[in-house]
TIVEXRO-150020 format. One record per residue (C-alpha): x, y, z; residue number from 1. Coordinates in Angstrom, 1 decimal, always signed. Layout:
BEGIN
c1  c2  c3  pos
X  Y  Z  NUM
...
//
This chain:
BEGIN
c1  c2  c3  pos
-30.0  -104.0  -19.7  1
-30.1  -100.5  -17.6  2
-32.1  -101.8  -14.5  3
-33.6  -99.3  -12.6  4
-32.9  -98.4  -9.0  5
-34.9  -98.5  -5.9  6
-33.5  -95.9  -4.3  7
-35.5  -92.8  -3.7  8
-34.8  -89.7  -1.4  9
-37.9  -88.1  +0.5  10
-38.4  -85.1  +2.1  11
-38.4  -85.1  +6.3  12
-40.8  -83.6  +7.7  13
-40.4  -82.3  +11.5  14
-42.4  -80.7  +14.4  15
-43.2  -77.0  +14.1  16
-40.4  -75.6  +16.5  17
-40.4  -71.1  +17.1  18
-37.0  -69.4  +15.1  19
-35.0  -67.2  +17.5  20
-31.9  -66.1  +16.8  21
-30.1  -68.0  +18.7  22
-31.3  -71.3  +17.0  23
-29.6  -71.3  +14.3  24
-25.5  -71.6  +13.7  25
-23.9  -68.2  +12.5  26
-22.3  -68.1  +9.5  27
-20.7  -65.4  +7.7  28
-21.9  -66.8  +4.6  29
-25.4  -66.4  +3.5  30
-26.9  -69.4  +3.3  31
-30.1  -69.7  +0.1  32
-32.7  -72.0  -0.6  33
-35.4  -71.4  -3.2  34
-38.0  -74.4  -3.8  35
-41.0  -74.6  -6.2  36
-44.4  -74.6  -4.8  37
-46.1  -77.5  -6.3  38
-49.6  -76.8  -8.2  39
-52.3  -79.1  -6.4  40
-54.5  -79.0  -9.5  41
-57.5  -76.5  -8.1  42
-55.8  -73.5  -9.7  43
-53.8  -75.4  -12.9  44
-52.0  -71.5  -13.6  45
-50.9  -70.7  -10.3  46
-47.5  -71.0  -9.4  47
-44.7  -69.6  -6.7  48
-41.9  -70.1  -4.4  49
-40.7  -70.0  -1.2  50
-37.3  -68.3  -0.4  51
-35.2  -69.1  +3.2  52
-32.3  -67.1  +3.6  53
-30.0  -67.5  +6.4  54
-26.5  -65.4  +7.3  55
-25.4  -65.6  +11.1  56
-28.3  -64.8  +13.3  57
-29.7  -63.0  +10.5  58
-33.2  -65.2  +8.9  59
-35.5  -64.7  +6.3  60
-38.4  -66.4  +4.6  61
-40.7  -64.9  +1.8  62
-43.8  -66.4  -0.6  63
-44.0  -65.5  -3.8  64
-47.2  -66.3  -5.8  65
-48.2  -65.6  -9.4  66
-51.1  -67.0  -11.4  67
-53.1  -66.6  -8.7  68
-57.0  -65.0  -8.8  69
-56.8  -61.2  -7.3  70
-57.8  -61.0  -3.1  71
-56.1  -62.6  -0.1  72
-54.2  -65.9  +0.0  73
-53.6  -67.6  +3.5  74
-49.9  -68.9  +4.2  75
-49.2  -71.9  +6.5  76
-46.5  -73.9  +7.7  77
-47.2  -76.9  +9.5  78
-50.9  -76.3  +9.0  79
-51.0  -72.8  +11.0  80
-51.9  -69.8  +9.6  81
-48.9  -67.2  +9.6  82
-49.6  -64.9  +7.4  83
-51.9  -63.4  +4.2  84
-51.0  -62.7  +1.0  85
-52.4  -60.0  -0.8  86
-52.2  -61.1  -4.5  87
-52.9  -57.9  -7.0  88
-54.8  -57.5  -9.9  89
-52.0  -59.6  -11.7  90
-52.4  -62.6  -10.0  91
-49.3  -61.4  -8.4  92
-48.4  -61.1  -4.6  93
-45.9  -61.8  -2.2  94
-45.1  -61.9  +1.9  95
-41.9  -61.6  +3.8  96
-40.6  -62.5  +6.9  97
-37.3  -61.8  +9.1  98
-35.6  -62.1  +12.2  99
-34.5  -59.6  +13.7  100
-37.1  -57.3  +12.2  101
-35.1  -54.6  +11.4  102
-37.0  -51.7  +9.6  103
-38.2  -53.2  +6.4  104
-41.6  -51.8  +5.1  105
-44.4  -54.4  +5.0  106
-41.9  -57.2  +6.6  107
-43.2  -59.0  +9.3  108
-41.4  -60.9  +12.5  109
-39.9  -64.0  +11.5  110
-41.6  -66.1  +15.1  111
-41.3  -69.9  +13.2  112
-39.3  -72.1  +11.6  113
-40.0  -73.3  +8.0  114
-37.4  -76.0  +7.9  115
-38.8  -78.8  +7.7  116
-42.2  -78.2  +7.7  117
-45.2  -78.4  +5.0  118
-45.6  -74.8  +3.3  119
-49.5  -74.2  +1.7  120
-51.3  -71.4  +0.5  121
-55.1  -71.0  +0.4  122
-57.5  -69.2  -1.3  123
-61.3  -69.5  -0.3  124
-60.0  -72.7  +2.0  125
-58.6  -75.0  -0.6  126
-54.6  -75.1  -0.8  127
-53.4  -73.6  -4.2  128
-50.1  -74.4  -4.0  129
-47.9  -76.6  -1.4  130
-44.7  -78.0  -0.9  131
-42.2  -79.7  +1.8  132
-39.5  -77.2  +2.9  133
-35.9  -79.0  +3.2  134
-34.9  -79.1  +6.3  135
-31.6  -78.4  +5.8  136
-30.0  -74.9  +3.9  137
-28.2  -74.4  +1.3  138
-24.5  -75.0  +1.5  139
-21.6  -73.7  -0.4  140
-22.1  -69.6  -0.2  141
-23.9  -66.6  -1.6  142
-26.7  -67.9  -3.7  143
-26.7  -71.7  -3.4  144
-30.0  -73.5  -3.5  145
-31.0  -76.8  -2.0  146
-32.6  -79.4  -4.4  147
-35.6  -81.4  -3.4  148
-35.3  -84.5  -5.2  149
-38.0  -87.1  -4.6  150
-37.9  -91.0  -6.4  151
-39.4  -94.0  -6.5  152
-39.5  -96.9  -9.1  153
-43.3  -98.4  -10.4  154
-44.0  -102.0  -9.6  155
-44.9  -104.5  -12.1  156
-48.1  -106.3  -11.7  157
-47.3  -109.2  -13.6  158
-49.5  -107.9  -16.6  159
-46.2  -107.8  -18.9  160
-43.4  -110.2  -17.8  161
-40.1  -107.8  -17.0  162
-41.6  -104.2  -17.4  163
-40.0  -101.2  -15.0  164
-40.5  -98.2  -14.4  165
-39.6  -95.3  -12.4  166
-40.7  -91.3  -11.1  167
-39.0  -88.1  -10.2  168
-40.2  -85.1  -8.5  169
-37.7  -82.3  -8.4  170
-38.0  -79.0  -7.2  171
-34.8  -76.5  -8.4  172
-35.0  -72.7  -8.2  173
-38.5  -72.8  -7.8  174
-39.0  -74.9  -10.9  175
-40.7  -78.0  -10.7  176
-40.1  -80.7  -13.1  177
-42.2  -84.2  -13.1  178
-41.4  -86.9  -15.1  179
-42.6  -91.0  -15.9  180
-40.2  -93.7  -17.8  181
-41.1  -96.9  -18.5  182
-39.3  -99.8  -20.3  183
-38.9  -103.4  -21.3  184
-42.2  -103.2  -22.7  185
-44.0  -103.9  -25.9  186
-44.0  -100.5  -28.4  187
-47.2  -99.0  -27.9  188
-49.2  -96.2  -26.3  189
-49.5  -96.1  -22.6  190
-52.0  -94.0  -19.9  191
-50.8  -92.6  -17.2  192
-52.9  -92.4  -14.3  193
-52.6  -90.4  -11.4  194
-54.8  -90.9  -8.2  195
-57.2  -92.2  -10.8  196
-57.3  -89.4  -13.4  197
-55.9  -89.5  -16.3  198
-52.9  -87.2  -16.9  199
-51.3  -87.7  -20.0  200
-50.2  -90.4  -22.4  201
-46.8  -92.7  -22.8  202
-45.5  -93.5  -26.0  203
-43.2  -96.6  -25.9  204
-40.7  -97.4  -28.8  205
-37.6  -99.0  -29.7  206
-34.3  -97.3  -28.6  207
-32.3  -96.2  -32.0  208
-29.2  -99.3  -32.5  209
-30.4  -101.3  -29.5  210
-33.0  -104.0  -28.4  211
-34.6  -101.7  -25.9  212
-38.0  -100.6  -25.5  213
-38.4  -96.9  -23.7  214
-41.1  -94.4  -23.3  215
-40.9  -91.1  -21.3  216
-43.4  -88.1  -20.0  217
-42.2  -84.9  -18.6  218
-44.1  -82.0  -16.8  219
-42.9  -78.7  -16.1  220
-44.4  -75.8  -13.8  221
-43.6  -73.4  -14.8  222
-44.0  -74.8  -18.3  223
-41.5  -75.3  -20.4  224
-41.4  -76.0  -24.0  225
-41.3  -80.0  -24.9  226
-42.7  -80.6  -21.6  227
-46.6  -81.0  -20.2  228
-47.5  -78.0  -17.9  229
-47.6  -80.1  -14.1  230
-51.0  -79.0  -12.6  231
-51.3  -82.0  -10.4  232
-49.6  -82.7  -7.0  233
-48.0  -86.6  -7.3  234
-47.1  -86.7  -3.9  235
-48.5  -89.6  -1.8  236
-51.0  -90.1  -4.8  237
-50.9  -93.9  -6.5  238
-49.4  -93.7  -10.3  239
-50.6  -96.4  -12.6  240
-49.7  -97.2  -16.2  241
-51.8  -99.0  -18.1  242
-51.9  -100.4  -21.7  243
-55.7  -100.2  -22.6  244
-57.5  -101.0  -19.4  245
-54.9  -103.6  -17.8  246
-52.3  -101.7  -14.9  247
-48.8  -102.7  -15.7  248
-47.5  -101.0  -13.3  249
-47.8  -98.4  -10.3  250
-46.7  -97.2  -7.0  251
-47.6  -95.2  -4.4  252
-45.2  -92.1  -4.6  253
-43.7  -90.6  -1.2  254
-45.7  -88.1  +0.7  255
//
């Protein structure tokens, strides 16, 4: 039987520190990392990402938002405002930061450090859109990204003897992707419930040529075909599965 692991990998989260120059390691490779902002559920269409780029002493961070209703959007790290984004009558908008500031139009001076820290934007107060910013950047040259790449398996409550279950968040190219298994069940139809709402449904069946019992969600954002659109944050929320109104299993899933 394919048990499932324990093992998850989290996202650590460190004190807001100020970027200067010399900071950082020089390198004469430019270092890339490109995350997905994850959708909160206030806005389900919004979506964006957040860009570092890094080559010697040379820094720069940007925003990009899309989806987003027309006016200004605040950006914070670490919960201070550092900047607002003025999203057009598209939805569409963007900010940019660097260090040194060179002569960039519309650029402004790169004075923190997002490593590390919690990335939001706001519209009318409420965060949109949010995500954890790895601390570390990319490695291996021009154009490599850094994966976030949060797990966690569910817990059985004792409801169905030997049921499991696991989650993934992962955040690639500023694609998020969010997906629910569960197995060694009985074949059926599952809820899944997120911080009490319910999000979608969980079809378990057999497993063509073996004995095994397997269901599967996915969510995308941006959406993507065979997958539901992710317009929830699951991130230090409690995920439940239940089979009519009895939790077989959930977890609280890392923050």
């Amino acid at each position: 039987m394919n048990r499932i692991c324990t093992r998850f990998t989290a996202l650590t989260l460190m004190a807001l520190a100020v970027a200067t120059p010399a900071v950082f390691a020089k390198s004469s490779q430019e270092q890339r990392v490109v995350i997905g902002l994850v959708n909160t559920g206030i806005d389900s269409d919004a979506s964006g990402k957040a860009v570092y780029r890094q080559k010697g002493s040379r820094l720069r961070f940007q925003v990009q938002v899309e989806r987003l209703t027309p006016g200004p959007a605040d950006l914070q790290v670490a919960g201070a405002s550092v900047g607002t984004i003025t999203v057009n009558g598209l939805g569409r908008g963007e900010i940019k930061f660097r260090t040194p500031l060179g002569d960039d139009p519309g650029v402004l001076p790169l004075t923190f450090d997002p490593r590390g820290q919690r990335v939001d934007v706001l519209q009318n107060g409420q965060a949109l859109l949010s995500v954890a910013v790895p601390n570390q950047s990319g490695a291996g040259g021009t154009g490599s990204n850094t994966n976030a790449d949060q797990r966690t398996s569910l817990v059985s409550t004792g409801a169905i003897a030997g049921a499991e279950g696991k989650v993934r968040l992962r955040s690639q190219s500023g694609k998020n992707r969010f997906n629910v298994e569960i197995e060694d069940v009985p074949a059926g139809s599952y809820t899944l419930r997120i911080d009490g709402v319910v999000v979608a449904t969980i079809v378990a069946q057999p497993v063509p040529g073996t004995s095994h019992i397997e269901g599967e969600v996915e969510f995308a954002q941006p959406s993507e075909p065979g997958k539901l659109p992710l317009t929830f944050d699951p991130r230090g929320k409690l995920i439940e599965v239940l089979l009519g109104d009895t939790v077989v299993l959930q977890q609280l899933f890392p923050n």
